[in-house]
TISEMI-925693 format. One record per atom (N, C-alpha, C): z, y, x; residue in three letters; residue number from 1. Coordinates in pm, 1 decimal, always signed. Atoms other than C-alpha are relative to their C-alpha. Example, Ala and Ser with C-alpha at 12.3 -4.5 7.8 and 13.67 -1.06 7.14 Angstrom:
BEGIN
+----------+----------+----------+------+------+
|       zz |       yy |       xx | resn | resi |
+----------+----------+----------+------+------+
|     +0.0 |   -119.0 |    +89.0 |  ALA |    1 |
|   +780.0 |   -450.0 |  +1230.0 |  ALA |    1 |
|     +0.0 |   +120.0 |    +90.0 |  ALA |    1 |
|     -6.0 |   -119.0 |    -82.0 |  SER |    2 |
|   +714.0 |   -106.0 |  +1367.0 |  SER |    2 |
|    +73.0 |   +109.0 |    -77.0 |  SER |    2 |
+----------+----------+----------+------+------+
This chain:
BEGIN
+----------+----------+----------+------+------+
|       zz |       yy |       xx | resn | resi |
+----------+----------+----------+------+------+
|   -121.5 |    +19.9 |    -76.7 |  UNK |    1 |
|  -2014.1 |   -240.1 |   -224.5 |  UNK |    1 |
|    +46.2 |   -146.4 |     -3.7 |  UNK |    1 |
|    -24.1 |   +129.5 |     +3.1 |  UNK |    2 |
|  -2011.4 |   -622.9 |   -283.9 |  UNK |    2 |
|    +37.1 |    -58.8 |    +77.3 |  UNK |    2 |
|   -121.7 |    +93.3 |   -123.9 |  UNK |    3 |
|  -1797.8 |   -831.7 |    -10.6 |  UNK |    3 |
|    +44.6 |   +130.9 |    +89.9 |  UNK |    3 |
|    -75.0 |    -54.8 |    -94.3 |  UNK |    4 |
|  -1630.5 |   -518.0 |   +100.9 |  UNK |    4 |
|   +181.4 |    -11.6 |    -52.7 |  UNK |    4 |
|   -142.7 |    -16.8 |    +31.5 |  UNK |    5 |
|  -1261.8 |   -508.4 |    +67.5 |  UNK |    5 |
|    +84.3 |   +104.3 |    +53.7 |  UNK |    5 |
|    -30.4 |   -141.2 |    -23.4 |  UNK |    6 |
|  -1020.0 |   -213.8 |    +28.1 |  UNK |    6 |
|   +152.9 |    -63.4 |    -12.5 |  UNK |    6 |
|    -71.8 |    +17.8 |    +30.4 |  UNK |    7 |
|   -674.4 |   -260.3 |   +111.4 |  UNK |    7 |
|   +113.9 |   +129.9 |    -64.2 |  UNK |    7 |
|    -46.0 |   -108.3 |    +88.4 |  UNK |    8 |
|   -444.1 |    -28.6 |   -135.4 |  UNK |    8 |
|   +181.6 |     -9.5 |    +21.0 |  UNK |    8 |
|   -184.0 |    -16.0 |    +29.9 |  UNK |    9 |
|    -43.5 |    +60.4 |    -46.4 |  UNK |    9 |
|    +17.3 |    +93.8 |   -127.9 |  UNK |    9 |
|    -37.7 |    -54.3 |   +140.3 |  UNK |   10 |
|   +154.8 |   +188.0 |   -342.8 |  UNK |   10 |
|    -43.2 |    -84.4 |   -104.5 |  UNK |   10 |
|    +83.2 |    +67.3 |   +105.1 |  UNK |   11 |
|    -56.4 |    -51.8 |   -548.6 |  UNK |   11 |
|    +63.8 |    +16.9 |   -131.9 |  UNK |   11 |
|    -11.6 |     +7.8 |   +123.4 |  UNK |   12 |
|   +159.4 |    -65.0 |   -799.7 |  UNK |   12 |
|    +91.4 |   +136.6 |    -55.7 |  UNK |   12 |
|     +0.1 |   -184.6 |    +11.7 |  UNK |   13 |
|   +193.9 |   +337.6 |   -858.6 |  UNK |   13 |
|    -82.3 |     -8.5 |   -141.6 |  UNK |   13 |
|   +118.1 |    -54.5 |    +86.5 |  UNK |   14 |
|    +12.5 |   +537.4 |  -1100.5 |  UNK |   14 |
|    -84.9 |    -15.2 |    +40.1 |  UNK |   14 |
|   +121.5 |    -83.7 |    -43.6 |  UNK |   15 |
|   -228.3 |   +670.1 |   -906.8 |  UNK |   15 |
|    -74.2 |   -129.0 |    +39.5 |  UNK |   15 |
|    +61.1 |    +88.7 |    -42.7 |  UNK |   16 |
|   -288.9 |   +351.8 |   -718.7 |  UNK |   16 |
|    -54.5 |   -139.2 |    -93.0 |  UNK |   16 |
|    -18.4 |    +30.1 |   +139.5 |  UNK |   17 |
|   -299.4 |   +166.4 |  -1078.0 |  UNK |   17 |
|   -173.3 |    -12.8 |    +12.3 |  UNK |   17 |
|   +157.8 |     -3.3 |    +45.0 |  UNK |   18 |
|   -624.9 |   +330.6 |  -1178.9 |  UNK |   18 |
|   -114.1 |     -6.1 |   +155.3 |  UNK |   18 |
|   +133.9 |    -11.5 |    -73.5 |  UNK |   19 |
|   -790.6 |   +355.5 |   -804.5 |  UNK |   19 |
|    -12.4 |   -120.2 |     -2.8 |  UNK |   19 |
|    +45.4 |   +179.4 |    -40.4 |  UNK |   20 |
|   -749.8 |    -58.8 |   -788.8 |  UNK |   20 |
|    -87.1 |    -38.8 |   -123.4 |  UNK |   20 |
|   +150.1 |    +33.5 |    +93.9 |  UNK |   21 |
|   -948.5 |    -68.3 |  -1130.1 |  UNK |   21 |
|   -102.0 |    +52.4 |    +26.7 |  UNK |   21 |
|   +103.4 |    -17.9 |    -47.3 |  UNK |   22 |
|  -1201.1 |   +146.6 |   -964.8 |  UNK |   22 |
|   -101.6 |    -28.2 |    +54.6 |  UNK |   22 |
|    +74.1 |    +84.5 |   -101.5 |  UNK |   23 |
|  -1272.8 |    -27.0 |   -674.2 |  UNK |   23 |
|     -8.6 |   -139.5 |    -26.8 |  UNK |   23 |
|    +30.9 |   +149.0 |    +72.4 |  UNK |   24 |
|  -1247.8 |   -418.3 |   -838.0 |  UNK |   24 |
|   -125.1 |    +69.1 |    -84.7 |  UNK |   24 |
|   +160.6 |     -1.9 |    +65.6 |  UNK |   25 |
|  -1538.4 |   -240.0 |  -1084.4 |  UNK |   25 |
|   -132.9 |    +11.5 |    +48.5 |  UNK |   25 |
|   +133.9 |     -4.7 |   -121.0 |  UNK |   26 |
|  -1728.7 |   -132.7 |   -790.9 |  UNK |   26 |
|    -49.8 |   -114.7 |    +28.4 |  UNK |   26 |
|    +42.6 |   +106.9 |    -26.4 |  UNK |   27 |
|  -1731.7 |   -461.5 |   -667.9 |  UNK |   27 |
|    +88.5 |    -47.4 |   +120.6 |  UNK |   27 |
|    -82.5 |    +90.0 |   -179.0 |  UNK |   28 |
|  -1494.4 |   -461.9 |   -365.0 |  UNK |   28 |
|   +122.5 |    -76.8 |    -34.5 |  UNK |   28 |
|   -120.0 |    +97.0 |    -10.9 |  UNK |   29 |
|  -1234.9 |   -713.6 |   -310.9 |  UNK |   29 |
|   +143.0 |    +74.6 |    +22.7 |  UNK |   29 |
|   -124.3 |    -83.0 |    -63.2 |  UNK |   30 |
|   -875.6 |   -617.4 |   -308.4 |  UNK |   30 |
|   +112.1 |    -42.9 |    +78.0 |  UNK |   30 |
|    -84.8 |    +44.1 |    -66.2 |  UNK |   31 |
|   -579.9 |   -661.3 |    -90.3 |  UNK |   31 |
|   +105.3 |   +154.8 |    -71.6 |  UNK |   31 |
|    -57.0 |   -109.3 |    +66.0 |  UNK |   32 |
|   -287.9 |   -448.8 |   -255.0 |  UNK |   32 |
|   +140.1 |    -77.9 |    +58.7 |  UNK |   32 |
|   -118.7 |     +5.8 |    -39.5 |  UNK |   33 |
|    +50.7 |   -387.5 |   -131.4 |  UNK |   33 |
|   +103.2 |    +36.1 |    -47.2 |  UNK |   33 |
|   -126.5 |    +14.2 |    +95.8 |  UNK |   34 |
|   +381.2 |   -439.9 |   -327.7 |  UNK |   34 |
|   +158.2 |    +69.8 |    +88.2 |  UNK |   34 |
|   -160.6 |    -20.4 |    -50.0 |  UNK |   35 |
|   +714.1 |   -307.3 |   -217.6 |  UNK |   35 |
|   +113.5 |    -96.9 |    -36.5 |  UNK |   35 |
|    -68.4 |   +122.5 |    +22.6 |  UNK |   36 |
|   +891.8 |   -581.0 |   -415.7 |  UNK |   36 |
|    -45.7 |    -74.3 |    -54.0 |  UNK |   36 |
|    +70.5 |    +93.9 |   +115.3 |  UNK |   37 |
|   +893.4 |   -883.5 |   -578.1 |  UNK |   37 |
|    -58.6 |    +16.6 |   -134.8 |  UNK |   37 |
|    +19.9 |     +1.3 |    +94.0 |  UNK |   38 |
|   +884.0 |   -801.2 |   -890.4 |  UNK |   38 |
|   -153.6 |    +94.6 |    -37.8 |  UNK |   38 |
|   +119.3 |    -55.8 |    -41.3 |  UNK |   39 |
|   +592.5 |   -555.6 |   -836.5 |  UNK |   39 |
|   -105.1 |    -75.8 |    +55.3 |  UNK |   39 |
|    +61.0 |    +73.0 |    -32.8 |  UNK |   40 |
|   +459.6 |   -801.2 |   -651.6 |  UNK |   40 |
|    -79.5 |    -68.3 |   -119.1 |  UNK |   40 |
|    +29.5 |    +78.5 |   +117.3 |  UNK |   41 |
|   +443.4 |  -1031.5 |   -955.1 |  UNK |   41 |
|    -81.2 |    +55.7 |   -115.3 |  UNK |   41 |
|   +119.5 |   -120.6 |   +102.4 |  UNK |   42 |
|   +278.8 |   -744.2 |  -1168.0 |  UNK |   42 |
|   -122.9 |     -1.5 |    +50.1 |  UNK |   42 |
|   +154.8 |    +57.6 |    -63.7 |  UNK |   43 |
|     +2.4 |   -733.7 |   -941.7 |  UNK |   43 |
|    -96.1 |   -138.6 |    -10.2 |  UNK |   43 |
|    +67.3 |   +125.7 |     +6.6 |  UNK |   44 |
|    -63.0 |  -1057.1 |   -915.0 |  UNK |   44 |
|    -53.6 |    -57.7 |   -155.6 |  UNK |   44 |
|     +7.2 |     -1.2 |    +72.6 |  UNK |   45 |
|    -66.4 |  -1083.9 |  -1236.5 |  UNK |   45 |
|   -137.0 |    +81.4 |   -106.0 |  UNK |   45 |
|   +119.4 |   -112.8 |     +2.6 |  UNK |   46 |
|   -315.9 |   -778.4 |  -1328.1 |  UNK |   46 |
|   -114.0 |    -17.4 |    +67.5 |  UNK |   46 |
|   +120.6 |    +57.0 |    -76.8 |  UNK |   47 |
|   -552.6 |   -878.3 |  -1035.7 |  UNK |   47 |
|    +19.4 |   -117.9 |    +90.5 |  UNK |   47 |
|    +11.4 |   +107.7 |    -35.0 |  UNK |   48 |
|   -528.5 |  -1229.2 |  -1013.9 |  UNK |   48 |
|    -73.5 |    -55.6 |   +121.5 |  UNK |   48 |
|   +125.5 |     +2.7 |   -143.0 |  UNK |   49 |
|   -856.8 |  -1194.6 |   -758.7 |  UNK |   49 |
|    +41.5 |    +25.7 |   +114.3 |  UNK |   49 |
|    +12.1 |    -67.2 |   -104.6 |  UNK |   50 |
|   -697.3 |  -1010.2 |   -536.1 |  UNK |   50 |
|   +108.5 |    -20.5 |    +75.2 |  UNK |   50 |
|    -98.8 |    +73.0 |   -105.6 |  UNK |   51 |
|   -475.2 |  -1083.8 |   -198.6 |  UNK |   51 |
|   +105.8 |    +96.9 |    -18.7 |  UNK |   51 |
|   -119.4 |    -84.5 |    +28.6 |  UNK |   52 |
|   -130.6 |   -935.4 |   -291.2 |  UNK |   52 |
|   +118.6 |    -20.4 |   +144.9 |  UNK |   52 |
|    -89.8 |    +31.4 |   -102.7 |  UNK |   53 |
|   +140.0 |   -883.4 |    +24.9 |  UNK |   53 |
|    +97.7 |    +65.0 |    -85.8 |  UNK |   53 |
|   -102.6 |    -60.1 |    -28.8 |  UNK |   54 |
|   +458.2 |   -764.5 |     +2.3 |  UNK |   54 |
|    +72.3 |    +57.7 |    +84.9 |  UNK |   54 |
|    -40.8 |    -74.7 |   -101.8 |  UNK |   55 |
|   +615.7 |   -518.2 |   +192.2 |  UNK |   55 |
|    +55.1 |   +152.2 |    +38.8 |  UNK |   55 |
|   -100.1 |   -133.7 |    -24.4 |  UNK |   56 |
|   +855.6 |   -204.0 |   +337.8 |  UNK |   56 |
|    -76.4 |    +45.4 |    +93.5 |  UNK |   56 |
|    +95.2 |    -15.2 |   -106.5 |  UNK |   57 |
|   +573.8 |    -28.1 |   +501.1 |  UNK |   57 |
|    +47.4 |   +104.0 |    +79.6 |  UNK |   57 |
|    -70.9 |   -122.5 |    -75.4 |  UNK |   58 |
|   +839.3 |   +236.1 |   +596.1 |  UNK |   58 |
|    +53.2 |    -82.8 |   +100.6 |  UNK |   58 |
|    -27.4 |   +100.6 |   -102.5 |  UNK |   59 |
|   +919.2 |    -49.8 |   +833.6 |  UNK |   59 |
|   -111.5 |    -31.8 |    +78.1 |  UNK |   59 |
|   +120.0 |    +23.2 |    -82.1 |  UNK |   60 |
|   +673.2 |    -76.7 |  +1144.9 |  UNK |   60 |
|     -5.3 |   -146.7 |    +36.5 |  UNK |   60 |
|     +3.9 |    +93.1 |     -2.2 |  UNK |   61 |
|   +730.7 |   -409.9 |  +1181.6 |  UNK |   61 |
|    -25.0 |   -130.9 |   -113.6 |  UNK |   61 |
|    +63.1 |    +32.9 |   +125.8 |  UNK |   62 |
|   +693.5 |   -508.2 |   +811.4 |  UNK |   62 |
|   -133.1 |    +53.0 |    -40.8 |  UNK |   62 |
|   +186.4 |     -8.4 |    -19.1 |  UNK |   63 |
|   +378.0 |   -305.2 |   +797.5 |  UNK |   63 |
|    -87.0 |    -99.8 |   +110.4 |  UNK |   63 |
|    +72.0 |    +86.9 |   -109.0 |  UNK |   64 |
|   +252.2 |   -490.3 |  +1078.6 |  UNK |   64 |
|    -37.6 |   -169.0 |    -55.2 |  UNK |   64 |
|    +22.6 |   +119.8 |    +84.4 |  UNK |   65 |
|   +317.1 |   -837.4 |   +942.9 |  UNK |   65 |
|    -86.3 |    +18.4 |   -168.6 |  UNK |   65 |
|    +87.6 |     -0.4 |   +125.1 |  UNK |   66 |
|   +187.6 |   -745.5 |   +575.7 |  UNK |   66 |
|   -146.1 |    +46.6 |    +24.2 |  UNK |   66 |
|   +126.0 |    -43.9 |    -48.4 |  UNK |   67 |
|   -139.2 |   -605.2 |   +742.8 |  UNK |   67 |
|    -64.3 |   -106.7 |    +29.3 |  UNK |   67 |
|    +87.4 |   +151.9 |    -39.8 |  UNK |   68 |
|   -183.7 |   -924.5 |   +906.2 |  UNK |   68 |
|    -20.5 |    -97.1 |    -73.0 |  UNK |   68 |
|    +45.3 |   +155.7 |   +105.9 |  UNK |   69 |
|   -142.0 |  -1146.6 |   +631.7 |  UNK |   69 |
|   -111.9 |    +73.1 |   -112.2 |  UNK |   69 |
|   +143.4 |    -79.8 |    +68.6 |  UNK |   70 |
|   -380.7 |   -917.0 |   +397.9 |  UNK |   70 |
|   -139.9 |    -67.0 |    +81.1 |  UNK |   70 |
|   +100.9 |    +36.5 |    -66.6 |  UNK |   71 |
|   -621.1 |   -959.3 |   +695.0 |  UNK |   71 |
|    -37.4 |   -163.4 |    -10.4 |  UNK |   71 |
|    +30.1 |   +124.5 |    -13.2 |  UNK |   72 |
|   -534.2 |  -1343.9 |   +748.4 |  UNK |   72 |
|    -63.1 |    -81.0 |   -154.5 |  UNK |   72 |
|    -24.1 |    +34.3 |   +131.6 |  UNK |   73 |
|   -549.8 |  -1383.2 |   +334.5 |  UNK |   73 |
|   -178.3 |    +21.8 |    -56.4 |  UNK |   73 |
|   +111.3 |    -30.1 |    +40.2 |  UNK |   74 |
|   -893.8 |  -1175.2 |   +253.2 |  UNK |   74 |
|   -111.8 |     +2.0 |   +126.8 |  UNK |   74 |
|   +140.7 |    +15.2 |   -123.5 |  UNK |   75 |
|  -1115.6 |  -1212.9 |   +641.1 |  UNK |   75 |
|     -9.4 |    +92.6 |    +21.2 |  UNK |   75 |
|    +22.2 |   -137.1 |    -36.8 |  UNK |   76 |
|  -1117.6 |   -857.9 |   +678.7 |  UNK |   76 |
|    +17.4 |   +125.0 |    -69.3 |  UNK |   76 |
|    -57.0 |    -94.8 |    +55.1 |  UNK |   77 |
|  -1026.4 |   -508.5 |   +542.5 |  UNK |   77 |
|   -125.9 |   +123.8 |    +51.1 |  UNK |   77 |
|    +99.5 |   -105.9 |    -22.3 |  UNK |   78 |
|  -1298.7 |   -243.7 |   +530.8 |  UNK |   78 |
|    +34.5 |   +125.3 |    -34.5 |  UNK |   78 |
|    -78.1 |    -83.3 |     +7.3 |  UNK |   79 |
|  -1074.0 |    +30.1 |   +391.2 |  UNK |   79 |
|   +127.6 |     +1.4 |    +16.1 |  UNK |   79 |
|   -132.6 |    -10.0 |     -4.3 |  UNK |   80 |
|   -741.4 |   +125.5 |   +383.0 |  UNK |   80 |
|    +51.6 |   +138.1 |    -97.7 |  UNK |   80 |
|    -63.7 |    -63.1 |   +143.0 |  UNK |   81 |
|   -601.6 |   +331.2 |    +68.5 |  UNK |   81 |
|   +124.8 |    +48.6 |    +31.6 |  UNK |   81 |
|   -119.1 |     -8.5 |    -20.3 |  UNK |   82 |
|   -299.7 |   +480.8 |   +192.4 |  UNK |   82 |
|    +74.1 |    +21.8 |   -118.4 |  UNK |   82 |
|    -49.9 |    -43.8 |   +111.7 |  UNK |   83 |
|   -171.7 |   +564.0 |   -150.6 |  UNK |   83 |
|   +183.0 |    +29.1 |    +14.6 |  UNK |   83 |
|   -183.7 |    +59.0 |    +59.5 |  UNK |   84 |
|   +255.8 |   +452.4 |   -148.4 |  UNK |   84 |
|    +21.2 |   +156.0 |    +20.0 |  UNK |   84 |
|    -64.1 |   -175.3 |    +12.9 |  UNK |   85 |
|   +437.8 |   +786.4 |   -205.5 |  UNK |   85 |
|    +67.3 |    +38.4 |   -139.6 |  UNK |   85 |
|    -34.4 |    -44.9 |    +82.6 |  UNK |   86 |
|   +656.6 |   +974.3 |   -426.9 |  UNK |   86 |
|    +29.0 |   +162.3 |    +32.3 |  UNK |   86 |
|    -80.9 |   -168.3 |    -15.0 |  UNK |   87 |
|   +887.7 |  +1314.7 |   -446.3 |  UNK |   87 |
|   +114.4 |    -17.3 |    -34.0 |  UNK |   87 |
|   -126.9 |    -19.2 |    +55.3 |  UNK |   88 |
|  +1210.4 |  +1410.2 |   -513.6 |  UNK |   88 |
|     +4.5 |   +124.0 |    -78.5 |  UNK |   88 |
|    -25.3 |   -157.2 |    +87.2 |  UNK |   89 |
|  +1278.1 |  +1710.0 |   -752.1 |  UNK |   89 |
|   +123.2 |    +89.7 |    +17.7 |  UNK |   89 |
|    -59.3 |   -137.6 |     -1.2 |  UNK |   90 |
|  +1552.6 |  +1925.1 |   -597.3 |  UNK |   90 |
|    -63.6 |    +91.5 |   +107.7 |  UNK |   90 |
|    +28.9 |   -131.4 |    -30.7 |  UNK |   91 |
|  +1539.9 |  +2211.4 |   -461.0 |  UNK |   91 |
|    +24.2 |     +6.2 |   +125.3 |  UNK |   91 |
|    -19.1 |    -12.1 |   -153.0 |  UNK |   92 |
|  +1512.0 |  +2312.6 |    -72.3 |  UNK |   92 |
|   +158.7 |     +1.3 |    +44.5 |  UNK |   92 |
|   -135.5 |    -70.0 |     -6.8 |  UNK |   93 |
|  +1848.8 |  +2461.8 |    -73.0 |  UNK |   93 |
|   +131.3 |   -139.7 |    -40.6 |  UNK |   93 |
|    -95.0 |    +72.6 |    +26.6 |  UNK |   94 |
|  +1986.5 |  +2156.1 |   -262.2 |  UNK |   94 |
|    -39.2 |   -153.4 |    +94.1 |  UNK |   94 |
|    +32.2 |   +164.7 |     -3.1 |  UNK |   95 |
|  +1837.4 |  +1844.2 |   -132.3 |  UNK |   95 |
|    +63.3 |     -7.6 |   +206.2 |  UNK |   95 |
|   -105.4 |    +44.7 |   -120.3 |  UNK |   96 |
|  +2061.8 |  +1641.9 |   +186.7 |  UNK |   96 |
|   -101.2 |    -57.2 |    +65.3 |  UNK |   96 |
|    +98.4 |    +34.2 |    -85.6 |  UNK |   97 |
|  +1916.4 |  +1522.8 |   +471.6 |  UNK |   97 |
|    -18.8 |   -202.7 |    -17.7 |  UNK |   97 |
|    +30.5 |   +115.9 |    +46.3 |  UNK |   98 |
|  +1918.5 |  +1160.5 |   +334.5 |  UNK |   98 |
|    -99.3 |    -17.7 |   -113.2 |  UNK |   98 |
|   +100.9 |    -47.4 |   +127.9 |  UNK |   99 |
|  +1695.5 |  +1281.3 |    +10.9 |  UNK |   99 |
|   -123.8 |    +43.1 |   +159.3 |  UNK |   99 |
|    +65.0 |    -39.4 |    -34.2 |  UNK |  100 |
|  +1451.9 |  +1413.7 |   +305.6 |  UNK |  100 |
|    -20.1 |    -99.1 |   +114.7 |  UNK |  100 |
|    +79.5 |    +83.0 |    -21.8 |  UNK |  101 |
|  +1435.3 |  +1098.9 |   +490.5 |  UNK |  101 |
|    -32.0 |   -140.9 |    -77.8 |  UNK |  101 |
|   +104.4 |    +82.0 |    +78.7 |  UNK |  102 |
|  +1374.2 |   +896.2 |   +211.0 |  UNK |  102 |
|   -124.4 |    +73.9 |    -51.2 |  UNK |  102 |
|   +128.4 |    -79.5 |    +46.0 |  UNK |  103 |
|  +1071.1 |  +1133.3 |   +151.9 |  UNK |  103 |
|   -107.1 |     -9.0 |   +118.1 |  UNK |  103 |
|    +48.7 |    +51.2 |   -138.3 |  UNK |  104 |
|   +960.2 |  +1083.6 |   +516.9 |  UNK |  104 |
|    -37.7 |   -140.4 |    +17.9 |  UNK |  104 |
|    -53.7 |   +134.6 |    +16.0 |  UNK |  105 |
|  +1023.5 |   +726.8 |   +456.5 |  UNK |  105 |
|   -159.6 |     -8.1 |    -73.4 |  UNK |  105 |
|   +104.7 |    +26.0 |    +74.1 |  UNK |  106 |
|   +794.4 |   +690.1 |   +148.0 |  UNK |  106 |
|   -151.7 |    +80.2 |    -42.8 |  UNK |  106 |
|   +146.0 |    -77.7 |     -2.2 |  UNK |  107 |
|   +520.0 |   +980.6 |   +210.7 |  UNK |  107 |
|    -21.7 |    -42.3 |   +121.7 |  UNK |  107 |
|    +30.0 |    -10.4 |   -122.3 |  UNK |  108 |
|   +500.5 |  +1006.7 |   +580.4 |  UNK |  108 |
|    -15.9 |   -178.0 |    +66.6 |  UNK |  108 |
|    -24.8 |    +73.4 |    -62.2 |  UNK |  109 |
|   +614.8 |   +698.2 |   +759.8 |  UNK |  109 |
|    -57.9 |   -206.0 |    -42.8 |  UNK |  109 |
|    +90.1 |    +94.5 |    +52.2 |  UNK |  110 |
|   +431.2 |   +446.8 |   +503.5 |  UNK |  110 |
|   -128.9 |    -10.8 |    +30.2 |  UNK |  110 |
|   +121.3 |    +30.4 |    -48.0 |  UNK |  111 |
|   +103.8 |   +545.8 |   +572.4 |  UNK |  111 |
|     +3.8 |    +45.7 |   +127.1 |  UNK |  111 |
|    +55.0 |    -26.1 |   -149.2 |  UNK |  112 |
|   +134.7 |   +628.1 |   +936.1 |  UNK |  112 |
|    +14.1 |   -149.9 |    +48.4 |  UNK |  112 |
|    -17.1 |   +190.8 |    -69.1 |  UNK |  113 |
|   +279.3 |   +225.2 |   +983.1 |  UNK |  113 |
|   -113.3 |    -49.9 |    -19.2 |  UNK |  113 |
|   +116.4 |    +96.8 |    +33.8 |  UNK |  114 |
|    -27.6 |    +98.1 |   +779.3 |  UNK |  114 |
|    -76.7 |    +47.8 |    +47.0 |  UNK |  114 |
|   +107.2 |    -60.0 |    -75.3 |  UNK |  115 |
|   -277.9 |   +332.8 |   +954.9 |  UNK |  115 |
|     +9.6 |    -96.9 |   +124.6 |  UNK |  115 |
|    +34.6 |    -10.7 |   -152.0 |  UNK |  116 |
|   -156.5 |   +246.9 |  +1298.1 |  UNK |  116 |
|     +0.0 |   -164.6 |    -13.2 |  UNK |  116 |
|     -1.5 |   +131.2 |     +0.8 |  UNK |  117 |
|   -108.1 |   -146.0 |  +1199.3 |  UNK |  117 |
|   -112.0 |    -45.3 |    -38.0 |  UNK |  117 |
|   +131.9 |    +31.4 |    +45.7 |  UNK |  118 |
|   -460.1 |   -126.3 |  +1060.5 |  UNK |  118 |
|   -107.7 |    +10.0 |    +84.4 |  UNK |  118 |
|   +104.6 |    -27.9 |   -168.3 |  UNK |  119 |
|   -656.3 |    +39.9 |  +1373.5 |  UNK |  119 |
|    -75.0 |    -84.7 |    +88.6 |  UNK |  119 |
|    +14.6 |   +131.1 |    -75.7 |  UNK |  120 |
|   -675.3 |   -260.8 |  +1536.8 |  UNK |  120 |
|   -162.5 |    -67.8 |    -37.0 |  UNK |  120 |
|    +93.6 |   +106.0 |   +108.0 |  UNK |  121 |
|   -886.2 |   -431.3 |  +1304.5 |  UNK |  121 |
|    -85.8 |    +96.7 |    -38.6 |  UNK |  121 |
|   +114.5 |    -69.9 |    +54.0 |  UNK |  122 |
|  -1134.4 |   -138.3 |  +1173.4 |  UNK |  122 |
|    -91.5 |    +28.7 |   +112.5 |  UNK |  122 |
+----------+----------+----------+------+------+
């Protein structure tokens, strides 16, 4: 998998944690996507190698720009990792319709921006 590159939202998650040591052992290049600074700075930090953006990918217009600078940063993107995501823990009955679009927000509407801002380019 040597000069491929995988770009990874959520990066700095659990889950997305151990898949970015996966794929740096494989051999591919990374492009990983931060929600904030300070996350940001963790990354960068952890995989020094690798092209770090920042970005509110629940924003179609911030996905868009952080896609492009990934792209403009590493020459090309051969995957795309949708990872970013969480949950909330109440209950159907209890949870407001602001608890259910920040869940839309950070499951749904994250990786449908970076999918459709990525299309282009795969």
């Amino acid at each position: 998998m040597a000069h491929k590159t995988a770009i990874i939202t959520g990066a700095g998650g659990a889950i997305a944690t151990h898949v970015s040591h996966a794929f740096a052992e494989a051999g591919w290049k990374l492009a990983l996507v931060a929600f904030d600074a300070a996350e940001r700075q963790h990354l960068e930090a952890a995989h020094p190698e690798a092209c770090t953006v920042e970005a509110n990918l629940a924003d179609d217009a911030d996905a868009r720009r952080a896609i492009g600078q990934a792209i403009g940063q590493c020459g090309r993107i051969d995957a795309l990792l949708n990872i970013a995501g969480g949950f909330d823990m109440s209950g159907a009955a209890d949870t407001t319709p602001a608890q259910l679009e920040a869940q839309l927000d950070i499951n749904l509407r994250t990786a449908f921006n970076a999918t459709r801002a990525m299309l282009p380019h795969m």
